[in-house]
C-alpha positions as CSV (number, residue, x, y, z in Angstrom):
1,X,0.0,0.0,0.0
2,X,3.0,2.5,1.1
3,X,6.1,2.6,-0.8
4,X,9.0,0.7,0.9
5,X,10.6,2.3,3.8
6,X,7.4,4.8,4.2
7,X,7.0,6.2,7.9
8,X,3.6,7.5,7.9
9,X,5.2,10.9,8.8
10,X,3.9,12.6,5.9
11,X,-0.1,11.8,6.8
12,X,0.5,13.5,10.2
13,X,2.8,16.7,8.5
14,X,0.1,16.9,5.8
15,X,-2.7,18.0,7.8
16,X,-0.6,19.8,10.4
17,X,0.6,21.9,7.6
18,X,-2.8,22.6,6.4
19,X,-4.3,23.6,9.5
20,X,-1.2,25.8,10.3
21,X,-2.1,27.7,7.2
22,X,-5.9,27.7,7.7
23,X,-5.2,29.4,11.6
24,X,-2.8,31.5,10.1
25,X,-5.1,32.5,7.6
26,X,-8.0,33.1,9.8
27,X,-6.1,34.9,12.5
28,X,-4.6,37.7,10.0
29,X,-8.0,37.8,8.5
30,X,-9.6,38.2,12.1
31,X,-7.3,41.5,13.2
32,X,-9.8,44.2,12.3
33,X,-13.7,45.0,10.9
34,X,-12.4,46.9,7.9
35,X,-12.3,45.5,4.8
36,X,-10.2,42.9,3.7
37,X,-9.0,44.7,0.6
38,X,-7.1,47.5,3.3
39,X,-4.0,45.7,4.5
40,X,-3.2,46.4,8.0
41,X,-0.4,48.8,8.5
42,X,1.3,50.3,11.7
43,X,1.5,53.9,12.0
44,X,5.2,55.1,12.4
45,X,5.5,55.1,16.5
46,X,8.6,58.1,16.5
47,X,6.7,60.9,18.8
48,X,7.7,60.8,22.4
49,X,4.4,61.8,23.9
50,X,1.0,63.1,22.0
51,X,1.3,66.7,21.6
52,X,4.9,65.8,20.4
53,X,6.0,66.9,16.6
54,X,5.9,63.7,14.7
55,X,3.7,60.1,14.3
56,X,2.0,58.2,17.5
57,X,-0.9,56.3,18.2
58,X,-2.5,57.3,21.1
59,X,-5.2,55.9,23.7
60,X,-8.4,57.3,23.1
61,X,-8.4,59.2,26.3
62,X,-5.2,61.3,25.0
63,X,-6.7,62.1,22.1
64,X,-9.2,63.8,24.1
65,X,-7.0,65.3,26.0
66,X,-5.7,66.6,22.9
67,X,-8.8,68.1,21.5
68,X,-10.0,69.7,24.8
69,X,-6.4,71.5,25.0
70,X,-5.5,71.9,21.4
71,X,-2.3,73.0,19.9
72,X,-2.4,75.8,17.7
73,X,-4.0,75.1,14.0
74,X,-5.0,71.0,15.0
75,X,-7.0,69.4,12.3
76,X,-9.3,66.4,13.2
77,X,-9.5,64.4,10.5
78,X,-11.8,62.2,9.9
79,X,-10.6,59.2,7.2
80,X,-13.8,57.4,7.0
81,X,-16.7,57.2,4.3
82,X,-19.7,60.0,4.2
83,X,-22.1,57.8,5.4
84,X,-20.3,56.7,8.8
85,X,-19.5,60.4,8.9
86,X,-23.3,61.2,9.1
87,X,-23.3,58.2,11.7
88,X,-21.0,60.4,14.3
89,X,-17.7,62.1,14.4
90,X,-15.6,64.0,16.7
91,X,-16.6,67.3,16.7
92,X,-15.2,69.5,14.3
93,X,-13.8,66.9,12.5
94,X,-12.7,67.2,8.5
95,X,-13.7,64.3,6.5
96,X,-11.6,62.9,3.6
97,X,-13.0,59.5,2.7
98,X,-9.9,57.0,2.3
99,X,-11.8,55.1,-0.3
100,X,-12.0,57.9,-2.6
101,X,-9.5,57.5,-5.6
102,X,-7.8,60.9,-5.2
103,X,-7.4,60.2,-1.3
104,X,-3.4,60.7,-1.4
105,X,-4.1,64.0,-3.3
106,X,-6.6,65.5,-0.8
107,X,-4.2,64.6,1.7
108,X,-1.7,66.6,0.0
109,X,-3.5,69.4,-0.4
110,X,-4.1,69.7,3.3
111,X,-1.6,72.2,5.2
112,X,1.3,69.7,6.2
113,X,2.8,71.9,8.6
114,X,-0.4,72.2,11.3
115,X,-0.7,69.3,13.8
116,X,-3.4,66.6,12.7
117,X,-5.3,64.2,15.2
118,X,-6.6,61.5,12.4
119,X,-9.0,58.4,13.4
120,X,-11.4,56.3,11.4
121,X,-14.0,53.6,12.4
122,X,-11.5,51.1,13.9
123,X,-7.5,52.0,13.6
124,X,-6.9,50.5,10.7
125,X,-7.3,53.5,7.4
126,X,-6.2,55.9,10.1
127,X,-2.6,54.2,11.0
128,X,-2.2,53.6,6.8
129,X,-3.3,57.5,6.2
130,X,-0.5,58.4,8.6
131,X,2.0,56.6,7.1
132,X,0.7,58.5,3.8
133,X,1.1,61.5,5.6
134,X,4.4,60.8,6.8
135,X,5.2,59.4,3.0
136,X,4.3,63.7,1.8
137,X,6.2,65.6,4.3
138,X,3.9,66.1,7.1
139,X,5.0,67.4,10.4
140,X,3.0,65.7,13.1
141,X,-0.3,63.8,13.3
142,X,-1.6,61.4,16.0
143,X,-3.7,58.5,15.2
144,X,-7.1,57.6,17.7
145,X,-5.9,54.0,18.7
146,X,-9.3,52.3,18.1
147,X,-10.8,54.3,16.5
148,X,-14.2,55.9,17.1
149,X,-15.1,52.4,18.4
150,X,-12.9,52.8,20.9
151,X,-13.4,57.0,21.3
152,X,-16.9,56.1,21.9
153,X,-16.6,53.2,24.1
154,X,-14.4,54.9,26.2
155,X,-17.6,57.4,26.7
156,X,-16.1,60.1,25.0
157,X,-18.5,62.5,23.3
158,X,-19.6,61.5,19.6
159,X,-21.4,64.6,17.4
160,X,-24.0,64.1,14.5
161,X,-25.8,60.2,14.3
């Protein structure tokens, strides 16, 4: 039935392998609610603290902090789509929809030397849009860690929905 000198090893290594790659699959695929078609991507983690010229992710309640005592010029930036816009924002926020196919150039037309606090439903278009922003020349921008999930779970005030 086997070929002589056969172990068995390969029908244990077979389906090990496979369900290696199926958990692996499943796990990278379970790391956010955005869409599949947005690879995850870690914003660039060089500030030392939140108000701090450069790129950080910060904890919801920082943010906050940040908005309630803003520095000069700060943009809130919304990167998320019109309609979860409508749904509730931060207050005062600026929306440019990541989906839309000039995204990169409405980010470039933005002023890239005013501080930006940037968040989106969950972390994930915010962390990519700073990289983006780091990519054109900006000077400093904070992302929301979590999101507005995680703004609003934290009981943090939502405007608009």
């Amino acid at each position: 039935m086997y070929p002589k000198g056969y172990d068995g090893r390969m029908l244990i290594a077979r389906p090990l392998l496979v369900a290696l790659v199926g958990f692996t699959l499943v796990a990278t695929s379970c790391g956010s609610d955005e869409p599949t078609a947005e690879p995850a991507v870690s914003a660039p983690q060089d500030a030392e603290s939140a108000g701090a010229e450069g790129f950080a992710t910060v904890s919801p309640q920082d943010a906050a902090a940040i908005t309630d005592d803003p520095p000069a010029d700060l943009v809130v930036l919304d990167v998320r789509t019109p309609e979860e816009f409508a749904d509730g924002h931060l207050e005062g926020a600026v929306l440019v929809d990541f989906y839309d196919t000039d995204f990169t150039e409405q980010l470039a037309a933005l002023d890239p030397d005013v501080p930006y606090l940037v968040y989106c439903r969950s972390g994930n278009r915010s962390g990519q849009t700073l990289s983006i922003m780091d990519d054109l020349g900006f000077d400093s921008a904070v992302d929301v860690d979590g999101g507005i999930v995680a703004w609003a779970g934290a009981g943090l005030p939502v405007a608009g929905g």
